[in-house]
N, C-alpha and C positions, 0 to 999 in steps of 0.2 A: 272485806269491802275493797271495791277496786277505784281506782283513782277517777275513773267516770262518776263511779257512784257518789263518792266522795263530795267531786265538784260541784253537784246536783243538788248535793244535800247542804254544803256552805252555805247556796245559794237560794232554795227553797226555806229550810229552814229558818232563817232570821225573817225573813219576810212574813211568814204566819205566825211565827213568834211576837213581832209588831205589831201585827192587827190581830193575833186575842188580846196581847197585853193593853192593847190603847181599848180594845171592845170591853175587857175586863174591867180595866181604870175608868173609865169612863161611866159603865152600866154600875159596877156594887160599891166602886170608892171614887165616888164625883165625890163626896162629903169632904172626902181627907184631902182631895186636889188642892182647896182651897186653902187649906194651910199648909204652911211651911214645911212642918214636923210630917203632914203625913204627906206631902211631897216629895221626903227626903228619903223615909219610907219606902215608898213603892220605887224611886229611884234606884235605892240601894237593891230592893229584891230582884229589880231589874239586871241589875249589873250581876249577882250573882247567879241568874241563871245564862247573862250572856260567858261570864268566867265557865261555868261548868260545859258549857256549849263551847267554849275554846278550847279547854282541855281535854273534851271529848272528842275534837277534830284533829287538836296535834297529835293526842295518843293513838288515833288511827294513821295518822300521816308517820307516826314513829316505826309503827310495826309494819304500814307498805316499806317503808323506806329498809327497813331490817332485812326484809322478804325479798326485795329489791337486791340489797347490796348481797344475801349468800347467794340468790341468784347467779347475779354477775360472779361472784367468786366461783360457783358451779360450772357457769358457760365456760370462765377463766383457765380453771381446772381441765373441764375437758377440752377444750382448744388448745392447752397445753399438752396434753396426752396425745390428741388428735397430731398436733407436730409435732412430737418427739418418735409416733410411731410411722409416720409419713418421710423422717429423715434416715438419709443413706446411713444407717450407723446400722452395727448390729443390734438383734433383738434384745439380747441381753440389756446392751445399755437402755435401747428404747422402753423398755418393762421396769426399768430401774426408776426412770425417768417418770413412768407414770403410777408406780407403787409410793415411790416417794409424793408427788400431787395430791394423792388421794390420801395418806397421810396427813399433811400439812392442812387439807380443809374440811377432813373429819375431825380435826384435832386428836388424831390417835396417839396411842403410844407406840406403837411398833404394827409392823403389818411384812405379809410373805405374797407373794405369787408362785404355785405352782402348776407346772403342766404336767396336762396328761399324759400318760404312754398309752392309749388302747391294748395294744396286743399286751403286752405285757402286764395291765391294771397294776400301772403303777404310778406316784404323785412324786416330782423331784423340783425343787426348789428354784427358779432361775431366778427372782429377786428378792431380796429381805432386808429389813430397817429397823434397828432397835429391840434386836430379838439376841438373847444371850447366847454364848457358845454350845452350852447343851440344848437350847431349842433348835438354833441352825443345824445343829448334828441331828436332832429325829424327823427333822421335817427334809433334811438334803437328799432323804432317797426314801420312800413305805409304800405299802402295801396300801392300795385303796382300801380293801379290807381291815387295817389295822387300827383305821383313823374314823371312828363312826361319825364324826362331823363331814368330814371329805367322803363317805362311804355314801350320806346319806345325799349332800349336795351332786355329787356324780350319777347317781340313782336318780333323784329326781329333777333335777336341772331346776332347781329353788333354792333362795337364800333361806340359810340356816341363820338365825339371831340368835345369842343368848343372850341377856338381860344382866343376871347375877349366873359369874362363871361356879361361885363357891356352893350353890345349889345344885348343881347339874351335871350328873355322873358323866355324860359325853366328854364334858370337858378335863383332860390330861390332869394328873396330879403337878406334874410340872410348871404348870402353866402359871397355877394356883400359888406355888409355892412362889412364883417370880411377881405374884400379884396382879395381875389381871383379871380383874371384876366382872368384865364385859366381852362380848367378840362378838364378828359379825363375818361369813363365809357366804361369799356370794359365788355365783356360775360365769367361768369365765365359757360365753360361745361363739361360735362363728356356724351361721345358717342354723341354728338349734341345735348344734351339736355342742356339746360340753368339752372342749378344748382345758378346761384349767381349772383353777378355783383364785380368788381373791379374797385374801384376808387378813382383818384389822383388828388389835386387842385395845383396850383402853383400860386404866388401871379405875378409871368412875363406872360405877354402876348403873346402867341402862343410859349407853353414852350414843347409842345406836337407834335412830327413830327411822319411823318411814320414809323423810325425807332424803335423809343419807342412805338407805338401801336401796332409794330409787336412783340416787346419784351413781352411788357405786355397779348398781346392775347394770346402766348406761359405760361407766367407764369399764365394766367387762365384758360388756359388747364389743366396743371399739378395740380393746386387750387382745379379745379372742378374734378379732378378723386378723390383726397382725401374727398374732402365733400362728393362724391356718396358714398365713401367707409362709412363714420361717418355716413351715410344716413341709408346706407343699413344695418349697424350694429346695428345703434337704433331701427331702423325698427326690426330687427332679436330679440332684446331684450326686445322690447316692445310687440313683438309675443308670447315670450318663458312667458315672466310676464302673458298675458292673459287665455294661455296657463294652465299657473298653476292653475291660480285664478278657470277655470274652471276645472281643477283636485280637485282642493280644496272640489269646493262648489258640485261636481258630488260623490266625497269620502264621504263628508259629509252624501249626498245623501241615498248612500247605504250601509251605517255602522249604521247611528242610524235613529230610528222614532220620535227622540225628534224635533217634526218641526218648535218649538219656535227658541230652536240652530243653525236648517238649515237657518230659513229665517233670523236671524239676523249676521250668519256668510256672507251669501250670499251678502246682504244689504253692511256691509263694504267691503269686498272687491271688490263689483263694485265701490263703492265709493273712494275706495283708487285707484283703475286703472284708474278711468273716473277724478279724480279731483270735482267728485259731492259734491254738498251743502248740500242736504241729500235724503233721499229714506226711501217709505213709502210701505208698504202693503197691501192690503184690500183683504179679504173673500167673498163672496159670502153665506151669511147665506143658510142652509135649504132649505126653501122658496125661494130663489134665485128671493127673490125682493127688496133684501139692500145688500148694502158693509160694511163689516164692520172691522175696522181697528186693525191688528194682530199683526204687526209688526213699529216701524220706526228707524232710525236712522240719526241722524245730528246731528246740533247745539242744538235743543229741542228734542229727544229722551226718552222725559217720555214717554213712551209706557201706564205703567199704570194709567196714568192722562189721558191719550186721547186713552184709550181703547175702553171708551162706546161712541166712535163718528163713528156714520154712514152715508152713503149716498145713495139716493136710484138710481134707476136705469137712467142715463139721468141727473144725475146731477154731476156738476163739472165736471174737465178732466175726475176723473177716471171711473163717470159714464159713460162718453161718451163712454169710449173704451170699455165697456161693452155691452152697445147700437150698436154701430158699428162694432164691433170683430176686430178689427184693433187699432194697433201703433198711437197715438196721440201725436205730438208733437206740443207744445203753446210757447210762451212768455207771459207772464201776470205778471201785480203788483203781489209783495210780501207782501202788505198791509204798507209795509212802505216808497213806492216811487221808490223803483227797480224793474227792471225791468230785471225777470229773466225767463230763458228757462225751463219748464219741458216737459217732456219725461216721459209717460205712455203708457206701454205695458199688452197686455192680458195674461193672466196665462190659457195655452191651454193644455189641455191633450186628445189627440185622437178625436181634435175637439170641445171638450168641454170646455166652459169658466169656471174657476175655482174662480179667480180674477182679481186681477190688482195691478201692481208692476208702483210706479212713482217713478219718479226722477226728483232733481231740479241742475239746475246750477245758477254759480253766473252772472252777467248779461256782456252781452259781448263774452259768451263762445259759440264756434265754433262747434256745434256738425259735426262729421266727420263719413263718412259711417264704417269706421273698429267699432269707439266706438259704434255706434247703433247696429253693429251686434255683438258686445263681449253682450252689453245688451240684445238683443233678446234671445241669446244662456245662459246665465244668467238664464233669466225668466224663457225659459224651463225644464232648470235645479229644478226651485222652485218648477215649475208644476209638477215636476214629485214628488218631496218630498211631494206635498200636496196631489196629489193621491194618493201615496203609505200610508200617514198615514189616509184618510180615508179608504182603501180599509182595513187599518189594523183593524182598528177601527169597521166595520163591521163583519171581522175574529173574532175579541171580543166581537160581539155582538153574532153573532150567535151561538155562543161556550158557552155564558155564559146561553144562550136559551138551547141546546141541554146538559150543563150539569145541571142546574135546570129540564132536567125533566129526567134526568138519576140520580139524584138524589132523586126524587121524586117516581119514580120506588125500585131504591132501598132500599129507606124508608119503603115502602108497604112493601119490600118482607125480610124487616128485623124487623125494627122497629117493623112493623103492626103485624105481626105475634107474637114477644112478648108479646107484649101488650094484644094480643088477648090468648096468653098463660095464661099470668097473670088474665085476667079477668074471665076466664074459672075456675083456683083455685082457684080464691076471693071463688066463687062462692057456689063450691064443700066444701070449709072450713067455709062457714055459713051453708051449711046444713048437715055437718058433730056437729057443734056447735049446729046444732038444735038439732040433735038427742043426741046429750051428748058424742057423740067421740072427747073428746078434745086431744087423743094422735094423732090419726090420724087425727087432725085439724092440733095438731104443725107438724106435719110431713110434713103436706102442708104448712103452714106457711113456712118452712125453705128453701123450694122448691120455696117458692116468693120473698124468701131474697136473695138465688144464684143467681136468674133471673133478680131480680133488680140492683143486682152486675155486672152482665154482661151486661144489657142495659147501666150501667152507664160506664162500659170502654169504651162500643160501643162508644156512645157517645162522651166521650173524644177522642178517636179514629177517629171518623168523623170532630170534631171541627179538629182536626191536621191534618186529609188531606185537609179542605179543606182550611185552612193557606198555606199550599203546593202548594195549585193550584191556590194562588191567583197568578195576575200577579206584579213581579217586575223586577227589571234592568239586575238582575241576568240570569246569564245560566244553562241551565238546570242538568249539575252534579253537581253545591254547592245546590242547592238546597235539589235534593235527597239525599243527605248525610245530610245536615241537617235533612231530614224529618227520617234518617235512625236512628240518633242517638236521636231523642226523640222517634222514635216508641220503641226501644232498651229497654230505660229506663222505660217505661211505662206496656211493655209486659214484661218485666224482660228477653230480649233473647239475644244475642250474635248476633250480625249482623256484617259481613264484606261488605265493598263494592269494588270491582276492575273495575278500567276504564282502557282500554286498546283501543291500535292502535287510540290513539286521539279523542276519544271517548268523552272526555271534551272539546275541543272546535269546537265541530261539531254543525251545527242550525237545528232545526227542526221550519215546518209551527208551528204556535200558537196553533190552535187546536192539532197536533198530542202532542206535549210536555205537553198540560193538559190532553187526555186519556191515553198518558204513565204513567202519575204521577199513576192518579186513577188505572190505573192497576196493577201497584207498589205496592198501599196501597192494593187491594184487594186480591191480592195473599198473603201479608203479616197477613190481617186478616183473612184469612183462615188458616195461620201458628198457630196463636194465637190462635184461638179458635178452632182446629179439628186437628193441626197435632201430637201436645206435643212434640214438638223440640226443642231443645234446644240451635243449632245454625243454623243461617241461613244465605246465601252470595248472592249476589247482584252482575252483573257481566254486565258491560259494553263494547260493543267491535264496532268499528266504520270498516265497510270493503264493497267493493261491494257499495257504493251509499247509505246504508241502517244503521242503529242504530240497533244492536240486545240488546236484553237484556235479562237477565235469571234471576228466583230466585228461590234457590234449598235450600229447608230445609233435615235436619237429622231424620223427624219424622217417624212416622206406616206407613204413607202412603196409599194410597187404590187401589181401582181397578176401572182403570175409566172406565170401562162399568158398572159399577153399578148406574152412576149417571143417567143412561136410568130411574133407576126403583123408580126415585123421591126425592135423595139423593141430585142429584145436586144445586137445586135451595138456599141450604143452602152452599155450597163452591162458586154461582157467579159465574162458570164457564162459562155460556153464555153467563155473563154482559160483562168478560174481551173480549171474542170472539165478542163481537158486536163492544164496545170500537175499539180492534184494526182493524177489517176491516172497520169500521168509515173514519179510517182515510189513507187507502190503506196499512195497515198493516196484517201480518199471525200471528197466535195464533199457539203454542202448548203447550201440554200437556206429563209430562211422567210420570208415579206412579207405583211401585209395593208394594202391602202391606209387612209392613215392613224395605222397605227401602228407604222413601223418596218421595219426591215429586219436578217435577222442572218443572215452569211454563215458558215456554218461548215465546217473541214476538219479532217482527221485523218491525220497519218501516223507510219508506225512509225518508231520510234527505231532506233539503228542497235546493234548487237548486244557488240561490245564497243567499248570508244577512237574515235577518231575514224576513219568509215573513209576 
């Protein structure tokens, strides 16, 4: 009855009650009215149905009020849950906060929350109250399957009740032996999904009624939106982590060619996102009929100790995934009785097997489709590193082929030609000694001693560029300024250098930054030896996609149509011009006699990183 009804009834009630009693009294016992005795009578009958008519209306006003008060205690409860899961704290505590609530106004004895793992189907513990040390131990990690109460509530997203725990095989021997009579396993959800389970034991028998399973299915509604929430936020966080991991090792990528660095950065940090045991590397020699091992990281990580260990093709995991071009995933001995998962992927580039990248875990571990594809996406990553430092490696072969024989070019058309000077005077100065002209012997004598003077700068000169061009870590303007101020002091000249519009940290391919150098030095030994300058400037300028560079001496200068008429092959003029269209670069030239000479080329920058 509801409190409308109630007031209705106060108030109707006694009113009909009055007019039967006065129509009663009055129609069958007017006789008794008139005396005392039966006025006392019907007085008295009267009172005792107005008393049963009070006790009939407080006893309703007892059990609204009862109904009433676990109400508010209910509302109380979950408005408490509602803000403990609404405050900035972790879930943890906020789940604690609301397992305990529900607790204290079911009157339970002990009660757990668990959540779900989907991929895994598995139930782990995040709060518990008044549960012994061996229950928190079977419930802190199971098998959905293990637990046919949790088996059947995850199945069907409905509270499970038990009534009497002692009749009812579902329930745990454990349980029974700690005394608990009763339980009650509700569905923790969020949008109908089954996110958890909530549940309460009581040591009374059928301590659990409808009312309380409707409470408790309300407060695992509200349970289950805050865990999707903690769900979806780890989830958000464990994205944004892999996220990086693969900015990491992609930055890695394409900032350096050092691929010892890439692969052993890459290596941990899958290892630190995945929880791996460790992870190893293997090559594909040459011949592409062995693997052989580049990299590792773990517990054993001498790399150097178990460098010269290879496998051929078809053997072990990693050979396999070589043999098959495909992801291999094993469990196999560890050789010490565990029994643990690896995970070997192939290192693909444009189709092509490069290697194989493994990984192990400790035994027990879940591989889950997101880690295998953070690792696939990994690998690729490596593959691209180990392309890109052969394709460099190649760029340095073929560079050091094309300037060995631009080298060997220029030797003939310098060297050779001295030497064949030289040998020409030897010659003339024996048969000037035969015939007894010893002045104009010495006279050629001294003409072999200039000559030998200036092969042997050349010389020095050649030895310093090609220090220049060897390859190291450096970018290409400290180097020219270094090569600027030993040519400086060697030539005895006044060299400026100016870099402008970011000119120094601009990349050029490998080849173009070794026929820049060389053209550097060439222009410069033709300052040296033909211009008689006494200063000279070097001028760097980054614009348009392209590297210009110039170098303008203060010398005589000449006339550059004169080099038509066999002049040239002593200033190099066609060696610079071949150099920079070599490498998609323009040459020019500008001279008047008299006043200088400025040799200038252009070539394009290379498009991204180093290529």
């Amino acid at each position: 009855m509801t409190i409308r009804q109630l007031r209705w009834t106060t108030i109707v009630a006694p009113i009909l009650f009055l007019g039967a009693f006065t129509y009663v009294a009055h129609s069958l016992f007017e006789p008794l009215l008139e005396s005392w005795i039966g006025f006392t009578l019907i007085l008295a009958l009267a009172a005792v149905v107005v008393a049963l008519f009070s006790h009939l209306v407080f006893g309703i006003i007892e059990r609204l009020e009862l109904r009433v008060s676990r109400q508010n205690r209910e509302l109380s409860a979950v408005s408490a849950i509602a803000t403990a899961l609404s405050e900035p704290v972790g879930v943890e505590q906020a789940l604690q906060v609301s397992l305990d609530t529900a607790i204290q106004v079911m009157g339970a004895s002990a009660g757990v929350i668990c959540i779900l793992d989907v991929e895994r189907q598995e139930l782990h513990s995040a709060a518990h109250r008044g549960l012994s040390p061996a229950i928190i131990e079977r419930v802190r990690l199971q098998k959905v399957g293990d637990d046919p109460v949790g088996s059947e509530v995850v199945r069907s997203g409905r509270s499970v009740v038990i009534a009497n725990a002692f009749d009812d095989p579902r329930v745990a021997q454990l349980c029974r032996q700690e005394g608990y009579r009763s339980t009650v396993s509700v569905p923790v959800k969020s949008e109908g999904r089954v996110v958890g389970i909530l549940a309460l034991t009581s040591r009374d028998e059928g301590a659990f009624g409808e009312a309380s399973i409707r409470l408790l299915e309300r407060i695992g509604q509200q349970v289950g939106i805050a865990v999707e929430k903690a769900m979806l936020f780890r989830e958000v966080m464990q994205r944004n982590r892999d996220l990086t991991a693969l900015n990491e090792v992609a930055a890695a990528v394409s900032s350096t060619l050092d691929l010892e660095g890439i692969m052993s950065t890459s290596l941990d940090r899958a290892l630190e996102l995945t929880s791996g045991r460790s992870g190893d590397i293997w090559l594909l020699e040459d011949d592409r009929s062995r693997l052989t091992l580049a990299a590792r990281r773990g517990p054993d990580d001498r790399v150097a100790e178990s460098s010269s260990l290879s496998l051929s093709l078809g053997e072990g995991l990693c050979g396999r995934v070589v043999s098959q071009g495909e992801t291999v995933v094993d469990v196999a001995d560890s050789g010490s009785g565990e029994q643990v998962l690896s995970v070997a992927l192939p290192l693909k580039s444009a189709g092509d097997i490069l290697g194989v990248v493994c990984f192990t875990f400790d035994p027990g571990y879940l591989l889950l489709e997101r880690t295998q594809e953070l690792l696939e996406a990994i690998s690729s990553q490596i593959a691209v590193a180990i392309k890109n430092a052969q394709l460099y490696q190649q760029v340095q072969d073929v560079a050091i082929l094309e300037e060995r024989d631009r080298i060997a070019r220029e030797m003939h058309d310098g060297f050779a030609q001295v030497l064949g000077y030289v040998n020409t005077k030897a010659q003339a100065v024996q048969h000037l000694l035969a015939q007894g002209r010893t002045n104009e012997a010495a006279e050629l004598v001294a003409q072999l001693e200039e000559a030998a003077r200036e092969v042997y700068v050349d010389i020095r000169e050649a030895i310093l560029g090609l220090r220049a061009t060897a390859q190291d870590d450096r970018r290409l303007v400290p180097r020219i300024r270094d090569y600027l101020d030993l040519f400086g002091r060697l030539a005895d000249l006044k060299v400026n250098c100016r870099v402008e519009n970011g000119a120094d940290v601009v990349h050029l391919p490998v080849a173009a930054e070794i026929q820049l150098l060389r053209i550097i030095q060439e222009a410069l030994s033709n300052v040296r030896k033909h211009a008689r300058a006494t200063d000279v400037a070097v001028r760097l300028r980054a614009r348009n996609g392209s590297l210009h560079v110039t170098v303008r001496d203060n010398g005589r200068g000449f006339d550059p149509g004169s080099y038509d008429r066999g002049e040239w092959p002593q200033f190099g003029l066609q060696t610079m011009r071949e150099r920079s269209e070599a490498v998609g670069g323009r040459f020019r030239l500008r001279s008047t006699p008299g006043k200088g000479t400025t040799v200038g080329v252009t070539v394009p920058l290379a498009r991204s990183g180093r290529a």
